[in-house]
Structures are given as C-alpha cells and as structure tokens.
C-alpha positions in Angstrom: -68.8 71.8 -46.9 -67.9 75.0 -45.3 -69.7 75.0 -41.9 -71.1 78.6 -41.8 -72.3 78.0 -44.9 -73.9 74.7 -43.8 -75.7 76.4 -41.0 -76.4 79.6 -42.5 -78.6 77.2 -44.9 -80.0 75.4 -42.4 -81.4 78.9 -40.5 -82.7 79.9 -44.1 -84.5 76.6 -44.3 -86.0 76.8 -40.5 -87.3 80.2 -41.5 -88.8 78.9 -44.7 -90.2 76.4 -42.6 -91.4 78.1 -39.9 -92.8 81.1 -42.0 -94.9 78.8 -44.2 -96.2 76.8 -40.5 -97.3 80.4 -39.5 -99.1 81.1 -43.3 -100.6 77.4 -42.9 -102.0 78.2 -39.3 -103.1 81.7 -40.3 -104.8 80.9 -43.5 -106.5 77.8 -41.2 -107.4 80.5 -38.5 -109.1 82.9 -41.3 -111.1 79.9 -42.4 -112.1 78.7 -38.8 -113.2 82.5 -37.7 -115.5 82.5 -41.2 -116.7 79.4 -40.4 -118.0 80.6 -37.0 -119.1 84.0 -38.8 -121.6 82.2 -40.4 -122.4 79.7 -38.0 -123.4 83.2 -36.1 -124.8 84.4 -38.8 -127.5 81.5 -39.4 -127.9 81.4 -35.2 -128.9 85.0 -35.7 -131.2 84.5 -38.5 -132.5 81.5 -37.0 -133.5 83.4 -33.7 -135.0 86.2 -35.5 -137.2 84.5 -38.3 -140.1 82.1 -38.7 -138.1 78.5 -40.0 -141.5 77.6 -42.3 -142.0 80.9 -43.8 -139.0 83.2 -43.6 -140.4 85.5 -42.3 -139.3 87.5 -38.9 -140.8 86.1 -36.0 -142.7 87.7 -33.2 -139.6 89.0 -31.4 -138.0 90.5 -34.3 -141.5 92.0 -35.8 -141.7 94.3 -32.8 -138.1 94.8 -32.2 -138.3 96.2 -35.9 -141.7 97.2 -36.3 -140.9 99.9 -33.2 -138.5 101.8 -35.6 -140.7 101.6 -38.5 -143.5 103.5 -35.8 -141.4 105.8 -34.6 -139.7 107.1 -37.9 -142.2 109.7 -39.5 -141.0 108.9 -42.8 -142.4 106.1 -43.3 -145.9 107.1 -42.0 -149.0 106.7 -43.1 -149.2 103.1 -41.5 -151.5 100.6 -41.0 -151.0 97.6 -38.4 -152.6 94.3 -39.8 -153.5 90.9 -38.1 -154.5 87.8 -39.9 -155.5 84.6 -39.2 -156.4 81.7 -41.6 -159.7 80.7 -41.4 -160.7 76.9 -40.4 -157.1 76.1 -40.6 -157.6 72.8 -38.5 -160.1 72.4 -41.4 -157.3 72.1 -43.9 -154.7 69.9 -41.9 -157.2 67.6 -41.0 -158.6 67.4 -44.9 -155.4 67.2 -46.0 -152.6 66.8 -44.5 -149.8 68.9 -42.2 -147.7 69.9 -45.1 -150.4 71.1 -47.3 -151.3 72.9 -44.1 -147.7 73.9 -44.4 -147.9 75.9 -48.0 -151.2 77.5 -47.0 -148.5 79.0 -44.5 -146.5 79.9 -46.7 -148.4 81.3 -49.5 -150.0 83.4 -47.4 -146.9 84.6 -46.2 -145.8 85.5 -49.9 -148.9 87.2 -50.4 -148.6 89.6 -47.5 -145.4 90.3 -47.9 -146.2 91.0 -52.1 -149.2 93.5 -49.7 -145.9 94.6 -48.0 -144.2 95.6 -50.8 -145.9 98.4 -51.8 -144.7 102.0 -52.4 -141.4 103.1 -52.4 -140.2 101.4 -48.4 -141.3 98.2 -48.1 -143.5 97.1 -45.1 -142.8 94.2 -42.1 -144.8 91.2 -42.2 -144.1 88.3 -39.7 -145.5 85.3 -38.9 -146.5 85.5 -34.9 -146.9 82.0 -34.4 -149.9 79.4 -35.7 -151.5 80.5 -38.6 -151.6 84.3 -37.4 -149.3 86.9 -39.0 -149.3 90.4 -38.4 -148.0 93.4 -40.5 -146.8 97.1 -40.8 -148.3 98.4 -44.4 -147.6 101.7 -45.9 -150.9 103.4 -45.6 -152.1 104.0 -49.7 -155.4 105.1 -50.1 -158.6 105.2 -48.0 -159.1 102.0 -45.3 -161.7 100.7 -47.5 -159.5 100.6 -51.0 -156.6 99.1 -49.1 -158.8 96.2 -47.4 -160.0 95.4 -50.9 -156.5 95.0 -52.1 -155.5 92.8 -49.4 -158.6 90.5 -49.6 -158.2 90.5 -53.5 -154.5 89.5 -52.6 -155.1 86.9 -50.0 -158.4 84.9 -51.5 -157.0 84.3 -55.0 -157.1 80.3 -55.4 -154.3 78.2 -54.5 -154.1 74.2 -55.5 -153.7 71.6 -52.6 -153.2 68.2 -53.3 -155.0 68.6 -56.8 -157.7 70.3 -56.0 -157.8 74.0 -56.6 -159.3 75.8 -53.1 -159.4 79.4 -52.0 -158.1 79.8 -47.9 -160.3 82.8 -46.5 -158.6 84.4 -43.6 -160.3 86.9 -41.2 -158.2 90.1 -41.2 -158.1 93.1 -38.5 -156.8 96.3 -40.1 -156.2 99.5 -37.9 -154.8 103.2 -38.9 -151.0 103.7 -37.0 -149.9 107.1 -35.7 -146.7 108.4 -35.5 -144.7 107.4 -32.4 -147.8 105.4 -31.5 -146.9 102.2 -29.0 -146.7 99.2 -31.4 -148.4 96.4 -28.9 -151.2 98.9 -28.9 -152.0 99.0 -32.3 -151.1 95.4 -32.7 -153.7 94.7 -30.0 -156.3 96.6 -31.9 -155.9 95.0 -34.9 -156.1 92.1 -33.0 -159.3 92.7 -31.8 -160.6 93.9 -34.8 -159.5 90.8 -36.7 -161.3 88.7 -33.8 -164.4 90.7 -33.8 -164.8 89.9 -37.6 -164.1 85.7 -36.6 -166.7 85.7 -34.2 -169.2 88.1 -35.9 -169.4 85.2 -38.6 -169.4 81.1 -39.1 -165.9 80.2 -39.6 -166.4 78.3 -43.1 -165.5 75.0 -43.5 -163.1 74.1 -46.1 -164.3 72.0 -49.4 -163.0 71.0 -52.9 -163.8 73.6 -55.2 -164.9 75.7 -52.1 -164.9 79.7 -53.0 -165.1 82.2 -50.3 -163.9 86.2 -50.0 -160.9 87.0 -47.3 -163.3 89.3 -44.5 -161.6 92.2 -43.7 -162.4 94.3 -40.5 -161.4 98.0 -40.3 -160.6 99.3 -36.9 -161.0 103.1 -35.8 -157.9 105.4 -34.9 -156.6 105.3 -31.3 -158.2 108.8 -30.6 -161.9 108.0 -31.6 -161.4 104.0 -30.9 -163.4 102.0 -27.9 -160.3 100.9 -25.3 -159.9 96.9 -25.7 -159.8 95.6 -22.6 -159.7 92.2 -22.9 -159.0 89.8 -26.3 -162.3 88.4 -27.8 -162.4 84.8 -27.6 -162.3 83.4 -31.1 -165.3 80.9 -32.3 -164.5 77.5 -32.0 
C-alpha cells in the first residue's frame, strides 16, 4: 500500500473521528444546559408560587401586584383579603388533607373571581388559609361582594359529606399608583373587622352558611389603620 495514501486515510479517519467526538460532546452539552434551563426554570417557579395551590406566593403577589397598581389600564381595582373561617375546625373534623382541598378550591374559585373582564386579576395565597387578590373593579362594591360570596360559599364535598366553608372577606376600592401594602393592609383590616364583629361558625355535616363580606372605604375618605385587629379566637 502506497504510504501517502495510507496516511492520508488515516488523517481522514482522525478527522471523522474527532468531528463526530466534538458532535457527541456538543449534542451532550445542548442537553446538559436544557437540563439546567429547566432545573432553573422549576427553582424559579418554585420560589415564586404557593406548592399547595399554584398560586404566586406572598413575594411574587406584591412584586406583581405593584405593576398591576401602577399601570392605569388596568384600573378600576379592588384589593381583596380572605381568610377561611374556622379552618382549625375543618382539620381537626377531618383531617389535614381535606384541609388541604378547602385550600385549594378556594383558590380555584378566586382565581375563576380573578378572571373576569378582558385582563385577568392576581390572586395569591399569603400563607395559612389567607389569600389576597387584585380584582378588576365591575360594578358597584356591593354587586361585586355578592359575586364573590356567591362564588366562594357554593358547597363543596369533604370526605362524603357535602359542607359549605364560609370565609370572612375584606374588600377595598384601589387607586391608581396607590401603594399596594396600603391597600392590602386595608383590606386586611376590613376582612378582620368582619371576623371579629361575628362568632366564627363552627363547621358541621350538612352545615350551610353565606361567605361575609366587608367593604372598606377609599383611601381618601377611609379611617387610618393603625394597628391590625386581633382576630377572634
């Protein structure tokens, strides 16, 4: 055999082989960066929403909640805060995971509440059983605290028996390039003020009660909260 032509065929197949290590390494590099892409990608999404629910947590509800405020395209707003009602109640009658899909059917339902007109809303779940919200504004106070307690009190089965969760709800009007932890904190207090004003009900099969709704006053004609109401034990 002719010697150039030996090694020239040798070179060609060390280039072959060398081209296709580099393909193999490349094509192993593309899948290693993708694979820490979406490890990122579920880190993120894991630091910015509720594990139960879904939903965004507290850091990410005001993170985005202050660019919903500030945009006056999507005003008229209202700033909601809900808790569930007797809530130890219902773990303690049955159980921490039934606890669990109260959590997240109300969840569902707010978000549904969320979902109306053309942008939808934010909804989060603070932490607990409290979840607070940033609602297109349709229709007066009144009408659209119906609509949320007709939402939130419709009957829901827990481990077969069919029960309606009430939830004490603090509702306040938002104004344009308002500061969010304000209005948050008024609906807060609202939602507190309507807890305490009333016996917390105590959960019971077949038990039917109506989601109580309290509608806070704009900033401008509103008393300044100073402190948070303690909520009845």
């Amino acid at each position: 055999m002719d010697p150039l032509a030996f090694l020239a065929g040798a070179a060609a197949a060390a280039g072959a082989c060398a081209s296709l290590c580099m393909y193999v390494r490349a094509r192993g590099a593309e899948r290693e960066a993708a694979r820490l892409r979406a490890e990122l990608d579920v880190q993120r999404h894991a630091a910015d929403h509720d594990a139960l629910t879904g939903l965004p947590n507290r850091r990410a509800f005001y993170q985005r909640g202050a660019a919903l405020v500030t945009d006056p395209s999507r005003h008229p707003l209202v700033a909601v805060v809900l808790d569930v009602d007797g809530f130890k109640e219902i773990n303690d009658a049955y159980g921490h995971s039934a606890g669990d899909e109260v959590l997240v059917t109300i969840a569902q339902r707010l978000s549904v509440c969320a979902l109306t007109g053309d942008q939808p809303g934010l909804v989060a779940r603070l932490g607990g059983d409290e979840f607070a919200g940033l609602i297109a504004s349709h229709g007066t106070p009144e009408e659209q605290a119906a609509r949320l307690s007709e939402a939130l009190s419709a009957p829901l089965r827990l481990a077969g028996q069919t029960v309606t969760v009430s939830a004490s709800v603090g509702l306040v009007p938002v104004e344009p390039f308002a500061h969010l932890a304000d209005a948050v904190h008024r609906a807060d207090a609202a939602m507190y003020r309507t807890k305490s004003a009333r016996r917390r009900p105590l959960l019971s099969h077949q038990h039917l009660v109506h989601t109580t709704i309290r509608l806070g006053r704009p900033r401008q004609t509103a008393e300044k909260d100073t402190t948070r109401p303690t909520p009845a034990s």
